[in-house]
C-alpha positions as semicolon CSV with decimal commas, in nm:
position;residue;x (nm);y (nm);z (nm)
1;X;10,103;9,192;7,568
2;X;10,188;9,450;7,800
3;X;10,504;9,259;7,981
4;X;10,688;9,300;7,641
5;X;10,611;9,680;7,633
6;X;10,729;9,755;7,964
7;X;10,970;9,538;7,907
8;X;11,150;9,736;7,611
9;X;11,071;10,061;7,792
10;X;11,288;9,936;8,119
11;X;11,596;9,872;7,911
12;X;11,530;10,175;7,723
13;X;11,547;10,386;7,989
14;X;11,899;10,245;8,100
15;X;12,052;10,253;7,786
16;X;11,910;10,581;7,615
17;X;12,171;10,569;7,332
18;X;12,183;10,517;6,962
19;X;12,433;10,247;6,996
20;X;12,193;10,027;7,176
21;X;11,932;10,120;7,024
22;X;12,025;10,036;6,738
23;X;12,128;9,650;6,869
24;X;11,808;9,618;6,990
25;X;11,573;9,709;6,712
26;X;11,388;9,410;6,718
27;X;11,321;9,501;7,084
28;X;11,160;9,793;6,995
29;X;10,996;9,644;6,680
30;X;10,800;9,406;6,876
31;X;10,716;9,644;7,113
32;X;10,579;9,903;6,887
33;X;10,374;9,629;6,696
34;X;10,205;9,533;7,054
35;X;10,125;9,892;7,121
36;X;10,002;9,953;6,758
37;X;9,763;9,585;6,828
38;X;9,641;9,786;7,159
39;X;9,553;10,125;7,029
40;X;9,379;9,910;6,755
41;X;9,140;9,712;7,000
42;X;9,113;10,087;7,178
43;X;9,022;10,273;6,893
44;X;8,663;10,089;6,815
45;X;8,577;10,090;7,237
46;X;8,591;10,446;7,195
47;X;8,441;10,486;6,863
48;X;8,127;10,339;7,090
49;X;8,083;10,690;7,246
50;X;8,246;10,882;7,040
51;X;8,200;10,782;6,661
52;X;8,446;11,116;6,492
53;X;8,746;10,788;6,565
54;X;8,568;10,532;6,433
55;X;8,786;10,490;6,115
56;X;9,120;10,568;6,259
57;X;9,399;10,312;6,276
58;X;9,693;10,328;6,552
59;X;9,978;10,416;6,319
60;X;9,782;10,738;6,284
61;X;9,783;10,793;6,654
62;X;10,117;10,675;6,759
63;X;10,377;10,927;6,868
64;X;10,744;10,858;6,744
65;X;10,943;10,709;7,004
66;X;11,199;10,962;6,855
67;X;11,281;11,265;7,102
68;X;11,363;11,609;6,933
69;X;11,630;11,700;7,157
70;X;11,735;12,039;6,962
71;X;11,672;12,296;7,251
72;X;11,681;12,076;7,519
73;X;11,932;12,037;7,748
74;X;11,835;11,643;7,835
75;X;12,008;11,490;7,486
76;X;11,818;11,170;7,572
77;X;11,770;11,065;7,202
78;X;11,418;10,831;7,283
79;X;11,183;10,889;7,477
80;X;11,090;10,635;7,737
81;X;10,677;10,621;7,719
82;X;10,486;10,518;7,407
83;X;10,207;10,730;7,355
84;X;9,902;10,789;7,095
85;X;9,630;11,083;7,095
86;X;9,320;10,884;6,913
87;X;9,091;11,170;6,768
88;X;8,986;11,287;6,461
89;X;9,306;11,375;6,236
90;X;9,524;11,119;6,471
91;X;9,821;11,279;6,672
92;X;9,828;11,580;6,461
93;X;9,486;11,661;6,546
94;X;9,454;11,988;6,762
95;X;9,122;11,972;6,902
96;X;8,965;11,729;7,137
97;X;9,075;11,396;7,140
98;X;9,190;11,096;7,420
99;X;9,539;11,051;7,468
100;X;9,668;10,678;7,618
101;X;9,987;10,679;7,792
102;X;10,234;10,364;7,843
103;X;10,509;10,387;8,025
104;X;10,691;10,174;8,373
105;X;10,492;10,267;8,633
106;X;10,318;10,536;8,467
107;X;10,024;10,461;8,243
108;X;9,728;10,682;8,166
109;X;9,445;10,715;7,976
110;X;9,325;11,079;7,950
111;X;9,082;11,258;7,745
112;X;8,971;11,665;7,693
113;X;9,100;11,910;7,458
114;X;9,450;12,131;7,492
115;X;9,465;12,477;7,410
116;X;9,747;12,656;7,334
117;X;9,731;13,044;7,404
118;X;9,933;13,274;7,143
119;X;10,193;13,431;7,257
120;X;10,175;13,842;7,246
């Protein structure tokens, strides 16, 4: 499962453009449905200790692969990881949760809760 992933996420990050992107959809189609069949099988071993994720399903959890490049100055339109915070609420959640990180040479499973101070 995973050699597809990382896989997509190699090319990806040599060809960060729309234009190839968009040739190689399916790529990215097949990836995405492997991560979403992960974060699936992930979701009940957590919902072991931690029953609040019990009846949460991946496409709830899964970040867009879709960079929001309006104030940065990298215009890489994708970004090159696929991620999903599995808690309560999904990825919008704001409170505690576990966050599983895919990526070439860079994956993570992490868990806690991130605060954001207001600004004054």
């Amino acid at each position: 499962m995973k050699k597809n992933i990382i896989s997509f996420l190699e090319q990806l990050e040599k060809h960060n453009d729309r234009e190839w992107f968009a040739k190689n959809r399916s790529l990215y189609d097949e990836a995405r449905k492997e991560f979403e069949t992960f974060i699936d099988l992930l979701i009940p071993a957590i919902s072991k200790f931690d029953s609040s994720v019990r009846f949460m399903s991946a496409k709830e959890c899964i970040f867009r692969i879709f960079r929001d490049v309006r104030f940065s100055n990298d215009k890489s339109p994708y970004k090159t990881n696929f991620g999903a915070f599995i808690a309560k609420g999904g990825r919008k959640n704001h409170g505690p949760g576990y966050y599983f990180h895919m990526q070439p040479d860079e994956c993570f499973l992490s868990g806690g809760y991130g605060c954001l101070l207001p600004t004054l």
